[in-house]
N, C-alpha and C positions, 0 to 999 in steps of 0.2 A: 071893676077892672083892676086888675096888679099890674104895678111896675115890672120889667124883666130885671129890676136893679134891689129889688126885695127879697132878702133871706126865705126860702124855701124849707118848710118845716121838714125834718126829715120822717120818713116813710114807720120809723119804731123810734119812739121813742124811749124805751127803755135802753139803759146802758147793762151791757153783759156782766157780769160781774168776773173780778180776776181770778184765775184757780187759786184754790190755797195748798200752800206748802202740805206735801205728809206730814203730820205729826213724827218728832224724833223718838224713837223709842229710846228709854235709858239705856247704855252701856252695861251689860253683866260680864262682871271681870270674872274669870274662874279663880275656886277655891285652891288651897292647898291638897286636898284631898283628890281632885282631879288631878293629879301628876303621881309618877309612881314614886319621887324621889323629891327629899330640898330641893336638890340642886338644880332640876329637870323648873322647879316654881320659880327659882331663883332665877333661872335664866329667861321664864315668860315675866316674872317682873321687871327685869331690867328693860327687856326689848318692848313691853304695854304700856310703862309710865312715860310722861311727859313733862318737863319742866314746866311745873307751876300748878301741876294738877292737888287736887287736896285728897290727901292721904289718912288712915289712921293703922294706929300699933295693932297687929295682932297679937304679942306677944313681949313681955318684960325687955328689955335690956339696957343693961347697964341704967343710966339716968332716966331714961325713958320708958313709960309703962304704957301696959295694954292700953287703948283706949285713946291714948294718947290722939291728938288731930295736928297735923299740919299740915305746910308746901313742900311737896316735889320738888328737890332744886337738881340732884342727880345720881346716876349710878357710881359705882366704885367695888374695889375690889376684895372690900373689907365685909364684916359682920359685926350689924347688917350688911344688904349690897345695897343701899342706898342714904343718902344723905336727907 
């Protein structure tokens, strides 16, 4: 005989398992070559970058060379357009 006062096993005991997130696809920034003009690139970099994002040089200037790696801090009006 059982108590009515005793835990009742349930019916599955299997636990469903949680969905898992999609996988993030990495972000492909477009090239320079995709724009017909600097200027047309220069205005999808300033409006794509995020402060903080990690950046590298495509190209020589002044103190800083190709290849170069840093942080995003921001746009600006100069050349380069960003900091």
């Amino acid at each position: 005989m059982r108590s009515i006062f005793q835990h009742r096993a349930p019916a599955s005991t299997t636990v469903p398992a949680a969905p898992t997130p999609p996988a993030k696809e990495p972000v492909a920034f477009k090239t320079r070559s995709a724009f017909p003009s600097r200027s047309s690139y220069v205005e999808y970099v300033q409006a794509t970058l995020v402060s903080g994002m990690r950046v590298r040089m495509l190209e020589d200037y002044e103190q800083v060379s190709a290849g170069d790696e840093g942080d995003f801090r921001r746009s600006n009006d100069g050349m380069p357009p960003v900091q």
